[in-house]
C-alpha positions as CSV (number, residue, x, y, z in Angstrom):
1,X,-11.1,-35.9,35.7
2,X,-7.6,-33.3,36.3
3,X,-7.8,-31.9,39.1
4,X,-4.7,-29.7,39.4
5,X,-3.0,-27.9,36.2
6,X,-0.5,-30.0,36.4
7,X,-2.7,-33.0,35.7
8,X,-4.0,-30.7,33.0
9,X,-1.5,-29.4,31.2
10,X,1.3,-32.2,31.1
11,X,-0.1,-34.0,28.2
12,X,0.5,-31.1,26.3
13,X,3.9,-30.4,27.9
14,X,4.8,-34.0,26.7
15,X,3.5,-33.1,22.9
16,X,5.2,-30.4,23.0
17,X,8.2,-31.8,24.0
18,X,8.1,-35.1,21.5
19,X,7.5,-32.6,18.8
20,X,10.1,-30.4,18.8
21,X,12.4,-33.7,20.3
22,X,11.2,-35.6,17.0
23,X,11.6,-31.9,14.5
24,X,15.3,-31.6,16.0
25,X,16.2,-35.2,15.6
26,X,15.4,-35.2,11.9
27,X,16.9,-32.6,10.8
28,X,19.9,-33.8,12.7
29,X,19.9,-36.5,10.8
30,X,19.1,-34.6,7.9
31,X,22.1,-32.8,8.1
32,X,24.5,-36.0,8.6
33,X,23.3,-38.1,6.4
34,X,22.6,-36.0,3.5
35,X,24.4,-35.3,0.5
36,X,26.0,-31.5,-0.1
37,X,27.1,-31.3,-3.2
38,X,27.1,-27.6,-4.1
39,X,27.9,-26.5,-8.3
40,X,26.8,-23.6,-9.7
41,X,23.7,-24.9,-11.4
42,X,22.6,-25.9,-8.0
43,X,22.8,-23.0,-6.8
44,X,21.1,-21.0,-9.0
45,X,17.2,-20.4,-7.5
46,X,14.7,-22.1,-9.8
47,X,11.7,-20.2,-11.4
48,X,9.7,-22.8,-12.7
49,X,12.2,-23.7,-15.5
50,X,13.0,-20.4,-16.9
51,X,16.5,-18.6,-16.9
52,X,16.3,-16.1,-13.9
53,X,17.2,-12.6,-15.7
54,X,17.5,-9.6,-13.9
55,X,18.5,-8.9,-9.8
56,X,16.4,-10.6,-7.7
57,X,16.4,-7.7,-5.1
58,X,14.0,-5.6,-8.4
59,X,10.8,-3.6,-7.0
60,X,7.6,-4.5,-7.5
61,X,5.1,-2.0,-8.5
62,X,2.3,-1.1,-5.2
63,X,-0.5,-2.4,-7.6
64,X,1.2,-6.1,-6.6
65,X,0.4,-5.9,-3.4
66,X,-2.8,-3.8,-3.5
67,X,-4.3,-7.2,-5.5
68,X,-2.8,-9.6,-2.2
69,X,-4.4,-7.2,0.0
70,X,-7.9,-7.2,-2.1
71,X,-7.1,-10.9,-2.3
72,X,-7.1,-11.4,1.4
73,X,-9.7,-8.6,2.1
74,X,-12.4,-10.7,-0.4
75,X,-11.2,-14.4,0.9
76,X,-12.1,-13.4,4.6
77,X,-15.5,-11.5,3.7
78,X,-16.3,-15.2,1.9
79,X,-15.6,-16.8,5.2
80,X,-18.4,-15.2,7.1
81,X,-21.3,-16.8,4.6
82,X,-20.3,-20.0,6.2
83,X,-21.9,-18.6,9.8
84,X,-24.9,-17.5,7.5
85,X,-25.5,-21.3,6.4
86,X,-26.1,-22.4,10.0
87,X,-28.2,-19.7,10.9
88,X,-30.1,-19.9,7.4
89,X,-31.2,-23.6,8.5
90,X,-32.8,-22.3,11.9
91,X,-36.6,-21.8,11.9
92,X,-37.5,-18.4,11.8
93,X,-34.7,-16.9,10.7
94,X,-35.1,-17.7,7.1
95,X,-36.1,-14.3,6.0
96,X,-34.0,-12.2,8.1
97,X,-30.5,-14.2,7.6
98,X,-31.2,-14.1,3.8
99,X,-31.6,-10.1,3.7
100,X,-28.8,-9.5,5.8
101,X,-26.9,-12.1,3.6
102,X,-28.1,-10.4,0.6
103,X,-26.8,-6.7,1.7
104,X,-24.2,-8.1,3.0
105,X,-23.3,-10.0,-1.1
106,X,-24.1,-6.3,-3.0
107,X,-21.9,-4.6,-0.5
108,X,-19.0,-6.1,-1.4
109,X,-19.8,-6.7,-4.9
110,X,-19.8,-3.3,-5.1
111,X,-16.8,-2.8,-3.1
112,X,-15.3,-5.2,-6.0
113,X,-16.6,-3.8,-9.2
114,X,-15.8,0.0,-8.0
115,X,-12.4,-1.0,-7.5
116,X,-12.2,-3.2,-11.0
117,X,-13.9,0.0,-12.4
118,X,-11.1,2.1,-11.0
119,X,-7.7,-0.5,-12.0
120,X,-6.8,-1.9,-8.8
121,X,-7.1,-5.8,-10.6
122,X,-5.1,-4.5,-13.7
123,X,-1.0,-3.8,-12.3
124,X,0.3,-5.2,-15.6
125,X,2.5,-2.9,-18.1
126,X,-0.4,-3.5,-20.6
127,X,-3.2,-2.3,-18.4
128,X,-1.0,0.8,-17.2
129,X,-0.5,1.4,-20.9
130,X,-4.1,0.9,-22.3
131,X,-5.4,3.1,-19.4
132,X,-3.2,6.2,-20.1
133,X,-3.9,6.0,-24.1
């Protein structure tokens, strides 16, 4: 067994050390052995196969990111029913995991269907439009 944190921590030193060694290396050779061949068509950025119109420095309306904050928000309240699976299986604590579970599920369903009540899902020009009419 390590006894000092040297013992301890130079496997990790070394990892750390072949990594980055091993990152730099390839794109070292990345960079001398690959081709650059630079024409406008290559240098145009690529949206999935469709003629970019417009500047790409536009503004996007606050509804886009409301729905990748509500995104995020939703995907990490799923993460903590996996917890409730291992303590579901535990004697005894059958009952009392599953109505903590199930507040837990209506609170946030209602959470998401008072804020797909109020147009938080909806940020497209059609929504805005249907809303206002």
């Amino acid at each position: 067994m390590p006894e000092t944190y040297t013992e301890v921590y130079f496997p990790v030193l070394v990892q750390a050390v072949f990594a980055m060694a091993l990152a730099a290396g390839l794109l070292a050779v990345s960079y001398f052995l690959g081709k650059r061949v630079s024409n406008r068509v290559k240098d145009q950025p690529y949206e999935s196969g469709i003629v970019p119109t417009g500047d790409a420095r536009q503004r996007f309306s606050v509804k886009f990111f409301l729905v990748g904050m509500l995104f995020i928000l939703f995907d990490i309240e799923a993460i903590f029913l996996f917890p409730w699976v291992v303590i579901f299986h535990e004697p005894g604590m059958a009952k009392l995991a599953f109505v903590e579970m199930l507040v837990f599920v209506i609170l946030i369903l209602s959470g998401f269907f008072y804020i797909w009540k109020k147009g938080a899902l909806d940020w497209s020009e059609t929504g805005r439009s249907r809303r206002k009419g």
